[in-house]
Structure formats: structure tokens, C-alpha cells
N, C-alpha and C positions, 0 to 999 in steps of 0.2 A: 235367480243367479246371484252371485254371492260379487258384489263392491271392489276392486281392488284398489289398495294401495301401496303404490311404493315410494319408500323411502330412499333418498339420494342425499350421500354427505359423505364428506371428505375419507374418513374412514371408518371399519367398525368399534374401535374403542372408544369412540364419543357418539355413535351412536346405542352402545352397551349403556354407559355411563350416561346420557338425557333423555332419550328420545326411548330406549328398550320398553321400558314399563308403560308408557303410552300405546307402542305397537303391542305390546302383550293383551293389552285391555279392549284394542280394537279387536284380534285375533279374537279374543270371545265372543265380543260384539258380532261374530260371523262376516268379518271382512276377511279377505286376503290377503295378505302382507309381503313384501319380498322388499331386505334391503340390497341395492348399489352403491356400492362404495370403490374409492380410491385405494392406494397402493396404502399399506401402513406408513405411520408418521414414525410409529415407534414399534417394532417388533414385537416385543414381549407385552407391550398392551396390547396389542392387535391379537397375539398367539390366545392372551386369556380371552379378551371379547368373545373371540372365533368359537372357544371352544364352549364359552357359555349359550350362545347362542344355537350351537348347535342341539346341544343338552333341550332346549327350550323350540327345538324345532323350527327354527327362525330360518327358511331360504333366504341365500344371500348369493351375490354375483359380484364380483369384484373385477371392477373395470380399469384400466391399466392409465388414469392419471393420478399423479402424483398429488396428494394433500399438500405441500408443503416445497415443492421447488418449481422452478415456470423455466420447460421448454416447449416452443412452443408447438414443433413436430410430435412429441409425445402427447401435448396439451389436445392436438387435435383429433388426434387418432383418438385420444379416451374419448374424448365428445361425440364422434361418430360412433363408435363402440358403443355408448349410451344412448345414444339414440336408437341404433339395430335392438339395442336391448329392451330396451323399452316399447317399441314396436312388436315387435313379437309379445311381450307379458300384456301391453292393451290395458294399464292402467284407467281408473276413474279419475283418481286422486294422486295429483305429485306432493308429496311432502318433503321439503328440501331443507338444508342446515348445514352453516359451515360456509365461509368465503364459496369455494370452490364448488359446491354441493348448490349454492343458491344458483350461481351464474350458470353451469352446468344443464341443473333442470328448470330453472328457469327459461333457457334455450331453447331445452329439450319439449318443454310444455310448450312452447310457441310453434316448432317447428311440428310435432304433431297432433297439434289442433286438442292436446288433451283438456278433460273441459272442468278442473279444477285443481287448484293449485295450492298450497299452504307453504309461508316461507317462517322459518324457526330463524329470526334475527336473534341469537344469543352472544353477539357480542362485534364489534365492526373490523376484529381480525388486525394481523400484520400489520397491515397498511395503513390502519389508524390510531396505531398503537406502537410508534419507531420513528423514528428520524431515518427520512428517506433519501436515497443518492435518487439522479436522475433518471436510472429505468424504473426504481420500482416508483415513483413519481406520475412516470408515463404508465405504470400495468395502473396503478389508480384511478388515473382519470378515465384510462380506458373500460376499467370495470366499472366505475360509475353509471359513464355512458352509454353501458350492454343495457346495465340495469333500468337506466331511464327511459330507453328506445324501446325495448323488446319486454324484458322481462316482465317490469310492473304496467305494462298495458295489455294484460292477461286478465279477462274480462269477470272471470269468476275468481275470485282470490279471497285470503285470509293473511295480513304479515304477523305473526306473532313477536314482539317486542317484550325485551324483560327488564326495561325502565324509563324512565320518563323520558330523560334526553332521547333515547334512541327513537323514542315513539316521536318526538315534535321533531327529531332530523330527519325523519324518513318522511314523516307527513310532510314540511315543506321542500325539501329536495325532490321529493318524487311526484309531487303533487296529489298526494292520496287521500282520500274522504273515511273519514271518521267511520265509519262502516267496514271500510278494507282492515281496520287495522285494530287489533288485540295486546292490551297489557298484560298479560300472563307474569308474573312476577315469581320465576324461575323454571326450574325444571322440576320443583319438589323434593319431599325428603321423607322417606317412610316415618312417621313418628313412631310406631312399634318399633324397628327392626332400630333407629337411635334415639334410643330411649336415655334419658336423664338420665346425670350423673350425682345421684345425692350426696357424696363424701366425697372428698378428694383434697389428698395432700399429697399430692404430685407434687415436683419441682421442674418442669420440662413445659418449654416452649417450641411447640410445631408448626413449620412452614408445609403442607402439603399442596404442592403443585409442581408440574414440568420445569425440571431446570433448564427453563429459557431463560433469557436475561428480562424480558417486559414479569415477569412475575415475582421480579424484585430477590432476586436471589442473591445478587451480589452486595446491596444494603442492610441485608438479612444478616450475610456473615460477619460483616465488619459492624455490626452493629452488638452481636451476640459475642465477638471478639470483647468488646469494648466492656460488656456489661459483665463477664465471666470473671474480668478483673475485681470487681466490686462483690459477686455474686458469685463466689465460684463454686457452690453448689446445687444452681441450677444447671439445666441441661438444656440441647438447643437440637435439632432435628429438623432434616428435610426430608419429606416423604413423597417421591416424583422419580420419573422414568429421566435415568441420564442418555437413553439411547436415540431422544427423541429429535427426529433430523428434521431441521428450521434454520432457518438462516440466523436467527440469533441466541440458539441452542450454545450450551456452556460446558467445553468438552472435558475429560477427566483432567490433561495437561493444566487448562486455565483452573479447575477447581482444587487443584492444589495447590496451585500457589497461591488463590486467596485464601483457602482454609489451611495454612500451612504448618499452622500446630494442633491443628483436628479439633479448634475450639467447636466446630458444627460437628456432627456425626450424619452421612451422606446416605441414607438407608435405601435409594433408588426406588426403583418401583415396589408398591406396597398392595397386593391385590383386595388384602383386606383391613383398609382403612380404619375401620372399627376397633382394631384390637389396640391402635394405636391412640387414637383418640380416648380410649377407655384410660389409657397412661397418662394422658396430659392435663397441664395445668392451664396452659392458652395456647389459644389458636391465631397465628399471626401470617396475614397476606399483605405483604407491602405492594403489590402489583400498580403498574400502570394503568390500564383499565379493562374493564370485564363487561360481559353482558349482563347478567346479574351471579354472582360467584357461586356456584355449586358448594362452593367447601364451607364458604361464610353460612350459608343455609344448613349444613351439615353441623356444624360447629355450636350452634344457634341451637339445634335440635339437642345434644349433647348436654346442653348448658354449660358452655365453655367461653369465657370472656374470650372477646375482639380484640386484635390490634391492625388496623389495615391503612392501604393510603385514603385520600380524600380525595378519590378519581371516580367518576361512573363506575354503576357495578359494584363497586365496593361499598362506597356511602350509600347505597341502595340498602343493602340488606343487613344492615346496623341500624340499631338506633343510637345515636354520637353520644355518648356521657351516661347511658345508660344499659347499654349492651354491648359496650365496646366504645375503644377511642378513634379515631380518627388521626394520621400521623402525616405530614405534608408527601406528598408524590418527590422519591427520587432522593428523599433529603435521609441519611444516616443518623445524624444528629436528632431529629427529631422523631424516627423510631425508637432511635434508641431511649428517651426524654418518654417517651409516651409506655414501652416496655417495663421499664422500671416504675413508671408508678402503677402498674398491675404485680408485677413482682413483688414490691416492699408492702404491698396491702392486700392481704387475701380477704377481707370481709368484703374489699371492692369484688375481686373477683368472684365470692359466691353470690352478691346482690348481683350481677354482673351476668352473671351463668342463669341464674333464676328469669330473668327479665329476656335473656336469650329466648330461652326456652316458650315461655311466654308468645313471645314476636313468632316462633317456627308452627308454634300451633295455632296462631291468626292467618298467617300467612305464606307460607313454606309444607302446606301440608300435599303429600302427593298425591291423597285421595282429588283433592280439589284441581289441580292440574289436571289429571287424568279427564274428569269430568269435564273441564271447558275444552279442552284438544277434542272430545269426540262429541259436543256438541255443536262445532267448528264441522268437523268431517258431513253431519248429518243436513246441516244448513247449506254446506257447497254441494251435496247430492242433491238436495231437495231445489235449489235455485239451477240446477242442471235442466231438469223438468219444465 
């Protein structure tokens, strides 16, 4: 009889986007697969996810909480909803990812005795990454404390961590042994399918990610303002869903009036990231901090020089001075300072792109992810016995 797992996480566009090509792999492997997920964060990413997934034969059940806002009569209803669901399906394996997605099945794993568990820590979300008023303050400690009482005293477990720090915060906050817990150092990056860029004389700097405010959007503009003066024949582009509902999501209103002589060009969601990356000269994430960056691993593959902040997750998947720079967290002036010298020297940016490239095939490869995820799955079946 054939293993099941399912996967549980906030929605299916970041399950399409991390987690798909692991569950794809398993699906061979002759498991069973079925994701649960939340309400969309963002529509039109959720609409592609949906329809890929389907394409790929992927069951999915979509349980009626919200990834991205806290009420807390909707919050409970989806938790029971998840639990009936997952009662009836009689999973082996809960594989969870995403704030909401951990605490969720993590729960959910506790409340029905399911006998193994894997948690996709790819980044400590919202709440660890904003300046908090007094509820979301109080949902913090509260999640903490779900996590430390219930969750991580789940007997058969795997956390997957995608950097150092997250790995030593979670080991002493939660008190977990060097066994429970896995450095996986991303989600991977097909090397085939982004393959090297050997020519390029582009003049275009891309930001790809959700215009939320933590991923450095708004240092982005005023910084690509500043430099368009000096350079005004480069170009500057953000490639990310404007639709995407978060509390510190940046609506059309507010992006006009910082972009308000369209020194940026606003290209929203972009389903096929590739084609844009194929156009550009660098790749630039000012964010606050990440799990380990999917895009900087992308970008890496590309051979596309770095500019990002100097926060977890970013400084992760760079090498500083040699595959990109490093710019202070928050600070405009010194994005901007670190832009311009990739800008005025392109032999930097090809040494730059080559050495990228280099790091994606050491370490960023998604054959090798694949590989330790379902050697993780066969370990927690086998210590089930």
C-alpha cells in the first residue's frame, strides 16, 4: 500500500513555486501526494499555480484560512476544516511550510496522533520581519508558544532550515537535537532549465519579488530614481504580483506616488520569470530578511551579479565581493553606492555572473534538494516501524 503524504501551506502559489518539484519526485517515488492549502494571498498567482498543478495531476483541497490576515473565528474554522480533512486522507507523512501552514499542521499532526512530520522552515515570516504594534506582538508570542508546547514535541520529526541562523534559533528556542534538524540550503534551481547567460549587454536592473514593503520595494525606487539621473540609460524593473493581500502589501495609490515619473517600470506578475532574467544585467533584492532567497539562487544560476541587503537569507546565498555585494538593510544611500559600482563596471559584473554561476552548481542544485527531501521522508517511514 502506497505512503501518503500531504502537504499543508499557506497557499498553492508557494507551494507551485518550493515545494512542487519535491512533491513531483515523491509522486514517482510511488507515494501519494495531496496538497492543503489556504485561501490565495494573491489571485492571479494562485489562478497559474492552480492551473499548473492541475496540468500535473497534483490533488489539492483548499481549506478556507486565510495565508495572510488573522481572524480568528475564520482562523478556527479552517483548522478544524483541516483536521476533518486530513482524517478522512489518513496521511503517513505531514509536510508543512509557511507561518500558517507549520502552526496549522503542526496541530493537526498532534491532534491526530499522525506519526511523522517534516517542517519547511523557509523563512520566520511577518512577524519576524516588521515592526510590530501590540496584537501582532501578542499573535507572536502566541505562535511561538503553540510551537513550543505542541508542535515541536512531535516525536518523529524532520525541521528543514535554509540557513545558519534559523538552524541555531530554532535549536535553542525549541530545544531540538541535532538529529531533528536539516540545513537544506534552499529550495533549488533547475540548472538545465537556467542555464547561463554568456553575452550580455543589457542595461536593466531587476527587482523580482511581491510588492510588499519587507522586500525592499520602496528603497528600490528611490534609489533607481537617484541613479537614472546619473545613468539614464539604464533601466529598472520590478517583477512581482501587485495584487498580493499582506498587511504591508504596497497598493497601486502608494506606488505612484513613489514611482511618480515611472523612473521604475511596474511589470506585476510575471509567470515566466525566465524570459526576463534572459534581458537583464542584475539582479537586485534589497529585502529585509528571507529564508534562503529563491530569486538570489535563480539569479546565481543565470550568472547574473548580486545586489541585496546584508540580512539573513540574503547574505546566505551570495558570496559578498565575489558574486554580488552586499548593501546595509533599509539604507537607500547605500543600495544605491553598491548599484552603481556594478553599473560603471561590467568586467565586475561578468567576473561576478561567472562565480554566481559557479556557487548554483555547488550548491543551489535542485537535483540535490530533491534528493535529501526524500531521503528525510524514507528515514521518518522507516523510524515509524
Amino acid at each position: 500500500m502506497k505512503k501518503r503524504i500531504a502537504y499543508i501551506i499557506n497557499h498553492s502559489a508557494f507551494f507551485y513555486s518550493h515545494i512542487f518539484d519535491i512533491a513531483k519526485h515523491a509522486k514517482k517515488k510511488d507515494y501519494e501526494i495531496k496538497l492543503f492549502c489556504g485561501k490565495a494571498a494573491s489571485k492571479e498567482m494562485d489562478n497559474y499555480a492552480d492551473r499548473k498543478l492541475s496540468i500535473n495531476k497534483i490533488k489539492v483541497s483548499k481549506i478556507s484560512f486565510n495565508s495572510s490576515t488573522v481572524n480568528f473565528a475564520n482562523e478556527i474554522f479552517g483548522f478544524l476544516e483541516l483536521v476533518r480533512s486530513l482524517k478522512e486522507y489518513k496521511p503517513d507523512i505531514v509536510h508543512c511550510a509557511s507561518p500558517k501552514g507549520i502552526l496549522f499542521g503542526g496541530l493537526a499532526c498532534s491532534f491526530l496522533k499522525i506519526k511523522s512530520l517534516v517542517i519547511f522552515n523557509s523563512g520566520m515570516g511577518f512577524l519576524f520581519s516588521n515592526k510590530l504594534n501590540i496584537f501582532y506582538k501578542f499573535l507572536k508570542i502566541m505562535y511561538i508558544t503553540l510551537l513550543k508546547l505542541i508542535v515541536m514535541k512531535h516525536k518523529n520529526k524532520k525541521i528543514i532550515v535554509e540557513n545558519i541562523n534559523d538552524y541555531n534559533f530554532l535549536k535553542v528556542n525549541y530545544k531540538l537535537k541535532k538529529s531533528e534538524l536539516s540545513l537544506i540550503k534552499g529550495s533549488g534551481v533547475n540548472l538545465e532549465k537556467f542555464s547561463f547567460i554568456k553575452k550580455n549587454n543589457s542595461k536593466i536592473v531587476l527587482l523580482p519579488a511581491r510588492i510588499v514593503k519587507e522586500k525592499g520595494i520602496i528603497e528600490f525606487i528611490y534609489a533607481a530614481k537617484s541613479i537614472k539621473s546619473i545613468y539614464p540609460d539604464w533601466q529598472f524593473l520590478i517583477a512581482g504580483a501587485i495584487d498580493y493581500n499582506k498587511k504591508s502589501k504596497l497598493n497601486i495609490d502608494k506606488l505612484k506616488i513613489l514611482n511618480d515619473k515611472n523612473q521604475v517600470k511596474i511589470l506585476g506578475y510575471v509567470k515566466n520569470i525566465l524570459k526576463i532574467y534572459n534581458k537583464c544585467a542584475i539582479v537586485c533584492l534589497p529585502s529585509y530578511r528571507e529564508g534562503l532567497s529563491r530569486i538570489l539562487q535563480e539569479a546565481a544560476a543565470k550568472g547574473l551579479p548580486i545586489v541585496t541587503s546584508n540580512v539573513v537569507g540574503c547574505r546566505d546565498a551570495i558570496i559578498p565581493n565575489k558574486t554580488g555585494f552586499l548593501c546595509k538593510p533599509k539604507n537607500i544611500k547605500s543600495l544605491e553606492k553598491k548599484l552603481i559600482e556594478l553599473i560603471s563596471n561590467k568586467n565586475k559584473r561578468i567576473r561576478f555572473g561567472f562565480n554566481g554561476r559557479k556557487l548554483a552548481e555547488k550548491e543551489f542544485d535542485l537535483k540535490d534538494v530533491i534528493k535529501k527531501n526524500l531521503i528525510i521522508y524514507n528515514k521518518l517511514i522507516n523510524n515509524e516501524k
